[in-house]
N, C-alpha and C positions, 0 to 999 in steps of 0.2 A: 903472622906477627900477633898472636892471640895467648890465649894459655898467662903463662907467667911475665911474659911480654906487658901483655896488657895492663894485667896487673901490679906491675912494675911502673909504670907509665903511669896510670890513672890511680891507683889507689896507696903510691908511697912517696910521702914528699922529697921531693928532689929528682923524684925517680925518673923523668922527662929528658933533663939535660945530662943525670949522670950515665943513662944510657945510650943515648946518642950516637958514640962513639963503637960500641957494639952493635947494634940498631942497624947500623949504614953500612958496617963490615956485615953482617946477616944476612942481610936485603939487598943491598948493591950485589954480596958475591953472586949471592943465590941468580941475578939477574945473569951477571955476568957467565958463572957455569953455562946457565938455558943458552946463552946465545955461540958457544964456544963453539968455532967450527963452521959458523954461518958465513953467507957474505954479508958486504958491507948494506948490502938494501934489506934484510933484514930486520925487523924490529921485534920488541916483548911488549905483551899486553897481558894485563892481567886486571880483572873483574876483584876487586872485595872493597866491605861496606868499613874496615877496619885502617884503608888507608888514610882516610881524615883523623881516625883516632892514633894508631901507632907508629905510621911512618911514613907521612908527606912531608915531615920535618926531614928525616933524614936521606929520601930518596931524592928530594928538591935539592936541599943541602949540596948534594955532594956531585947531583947532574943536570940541575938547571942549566948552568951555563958551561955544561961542559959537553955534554950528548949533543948530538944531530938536532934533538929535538925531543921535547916532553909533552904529551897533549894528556891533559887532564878532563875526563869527561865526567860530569854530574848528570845523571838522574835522576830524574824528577816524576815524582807518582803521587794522587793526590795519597796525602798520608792517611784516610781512613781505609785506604785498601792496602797499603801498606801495613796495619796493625792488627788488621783485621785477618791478612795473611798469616804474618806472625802467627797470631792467636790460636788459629787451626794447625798450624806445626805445634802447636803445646808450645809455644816460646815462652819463658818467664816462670811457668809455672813447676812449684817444687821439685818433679822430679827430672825434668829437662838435663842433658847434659851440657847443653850450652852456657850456662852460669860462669861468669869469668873465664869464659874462654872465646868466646867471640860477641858476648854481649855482657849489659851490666846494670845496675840501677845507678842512674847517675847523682841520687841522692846520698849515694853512700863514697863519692871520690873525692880525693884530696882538693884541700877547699881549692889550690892553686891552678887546678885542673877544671874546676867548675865551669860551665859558660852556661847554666840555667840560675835560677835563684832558689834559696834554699827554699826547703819545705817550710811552711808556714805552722808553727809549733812547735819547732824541732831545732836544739840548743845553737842551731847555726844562725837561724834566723834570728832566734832573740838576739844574739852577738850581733848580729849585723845595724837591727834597728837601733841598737845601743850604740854603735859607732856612729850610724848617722847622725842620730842625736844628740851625740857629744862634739859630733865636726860643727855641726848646727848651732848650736850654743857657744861655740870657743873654748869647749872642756872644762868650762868654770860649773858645771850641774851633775852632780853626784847621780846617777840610775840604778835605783834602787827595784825588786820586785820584777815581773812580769812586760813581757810587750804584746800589747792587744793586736791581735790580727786583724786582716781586711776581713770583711762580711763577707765578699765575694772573692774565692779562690780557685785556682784547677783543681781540680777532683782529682789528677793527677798526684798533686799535693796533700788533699783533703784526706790527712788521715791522722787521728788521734795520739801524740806526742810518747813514745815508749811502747808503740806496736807496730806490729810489722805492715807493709806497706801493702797494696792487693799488688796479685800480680796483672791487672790490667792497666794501673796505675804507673809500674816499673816499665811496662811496654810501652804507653804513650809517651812518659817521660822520656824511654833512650829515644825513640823515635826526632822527637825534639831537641834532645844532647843532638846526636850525629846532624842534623840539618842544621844546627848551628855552629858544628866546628867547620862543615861543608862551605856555609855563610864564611866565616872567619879566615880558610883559606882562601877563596876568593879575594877577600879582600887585601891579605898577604901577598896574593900575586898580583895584585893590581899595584898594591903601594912599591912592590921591590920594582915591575917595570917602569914605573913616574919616574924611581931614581936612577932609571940605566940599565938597571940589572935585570934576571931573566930574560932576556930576550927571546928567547926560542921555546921559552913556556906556553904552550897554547892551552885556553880552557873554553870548554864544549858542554853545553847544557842541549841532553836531550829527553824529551817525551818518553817516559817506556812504551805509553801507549801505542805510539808512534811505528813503535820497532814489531809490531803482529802483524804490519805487511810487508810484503818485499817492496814498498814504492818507499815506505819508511827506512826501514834498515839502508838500503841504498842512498836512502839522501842520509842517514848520522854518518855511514863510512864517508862520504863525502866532505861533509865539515871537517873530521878529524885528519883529512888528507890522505885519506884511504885507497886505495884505488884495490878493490875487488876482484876474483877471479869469477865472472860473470855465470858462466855456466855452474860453477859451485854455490854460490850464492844463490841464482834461480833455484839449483836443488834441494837445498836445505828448507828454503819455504816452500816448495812442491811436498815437502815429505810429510810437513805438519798440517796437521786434519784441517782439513777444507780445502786441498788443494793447490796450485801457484797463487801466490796472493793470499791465502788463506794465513788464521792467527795460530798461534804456537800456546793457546792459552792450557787444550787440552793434555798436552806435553809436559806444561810447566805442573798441570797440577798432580801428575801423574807421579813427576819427581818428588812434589811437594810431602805426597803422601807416603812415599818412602822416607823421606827424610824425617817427618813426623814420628813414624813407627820406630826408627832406626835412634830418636834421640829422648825416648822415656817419658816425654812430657803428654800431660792432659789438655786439650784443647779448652782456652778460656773464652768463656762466653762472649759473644761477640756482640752482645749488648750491653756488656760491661765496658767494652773497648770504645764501642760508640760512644757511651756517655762521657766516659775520662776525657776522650777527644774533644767531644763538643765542649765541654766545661772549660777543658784548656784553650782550645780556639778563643771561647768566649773571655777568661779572665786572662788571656795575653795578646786579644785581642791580633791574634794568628790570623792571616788571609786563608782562604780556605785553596787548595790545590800546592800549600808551599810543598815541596821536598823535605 
């Protein structure tokens, strides 16, 4: 649900609810095909970072209360190893082919879409401080001119009003987009169950860290109501370096570096990444380990 999806969704206004309708025929059928021919104890699982952005609206929609059951699991990594991941696949940077198709700068989406705050310099922001300060006043004060920014902002943001943004800057930011529509749907699913509804929604926050040993992956299938095929499950972390019990990190990064090579992008310095981060941590005063 990436490509023109997304940017249908995130970068055209209206685009959210007038696709909905197509969205849920795409993704529900696509479900429905994978499981065609199963039995009834069957389920589908599917892994990506694009379901909070393109389609938990319409895969909730249309099987919250209608499926056996829906378990929604979040992940949680602290986010400097997160971007700093990124960074080494070349994510964000010019020649990547990932650009609106699975990722995006969130400073550039339709304002209705937004759940960060605009850049500070950049004509969204003047519009905004000029609204507050006309709700402020009771709209009797003409705003004329310029709106002064805060001294202290995310680096993330901090960048010169008619230039292009870094690309370490568009990395921390999505980082930040996605853990907050993450945030949002939770609490969508919490407010539909207060009123009755979803009932059969389950949401499961785990550790990745968690999941490099077999005593971890065994205990998330567990939460999610998993019940394992044990000797398979043994085998899959027997096979990753270091043995049963051993982490899966050299594996991951083995993928990582094909996918790197495979998607044109230059790896951005990873002290660039750090610092965007800390500075956002700092001026939005971020917990440090959120998702």
């Amino acid at each position: 649900m990436g490509g023109p999806v997304l940017r249908q969704v995130l970068f055209t206004t209206g685009g959210r609810a007038a696709s909905l309708t197509n969205r849920t025929a795409t993704k529900v059928g696509a479900m429905a095909r994978a499981l065609a021919g199963t039995t009834p104890g069957v389920g589908y699982a599917e892994t990506s970072h694009q379901f909070v952005v393109t389609w938990a609206d319409a895969v909730l929609g249309a099987l919250a209360d209608a499926a056996a059951g829906v378990t929604v699991v979040v992940l949680r990594r602290p986010p400097a190893d997160v971007a700093v991941s990124q960074a080494r696949l070349g994510w964000f940077s010019p020649g990547h082919s990932g650009w609106g198709v699975w990722y995006y700068d969130p400073a550039l989406v339709d304002e209705a879409e937004a759940v960060l705050p605009p850049p500070p310099g950049s004509a969204a922001a003047a519009a905004a401080a000029a609204a507050a300060a006309a709700a402020s006043s009771g709209g009797g004060r003409r705003l004329t001119g310029t709106t002064a920014q805060p001294a202290t902002v995310s680096a993330s943001w901090a960048v010169p009003a008619g230039s292009s943004r870094s690309p370490a800057a568009a990395l921390v930011d999505y980082n930040l987009d996605v853990a907050a529509r993450g945030r949002a749907l939770a609490a969508t699913i919490a407010e539909r169950q207060a009123a009755g509804a979803w009932s059969r929604v389950r949401l499961v926050t785990v550790d990745v860290d968690s999941l490099g040993r077999l005593e971890g992956g065994r205990a998330a299938l567990a939460r999610m109501g998993v019940v394992p095929d044990e000797a398979r499950l043994t085998a899959l972390y027997a096979s990753a370096p270091g043995g049963t019990g051993g982490t899966a990190g050299a594996a991951r990064n083995d993928r990582a570096e094909k996918k790197a090579r495979g998607g044109g992008g230059r790896a951005i310095s990873e002290t660039a990444v750090r610092r965007a981060l800390r500075a956002a941590e700092a001026a939005r005063g971020l917990a440090r380990g959120e998702e």
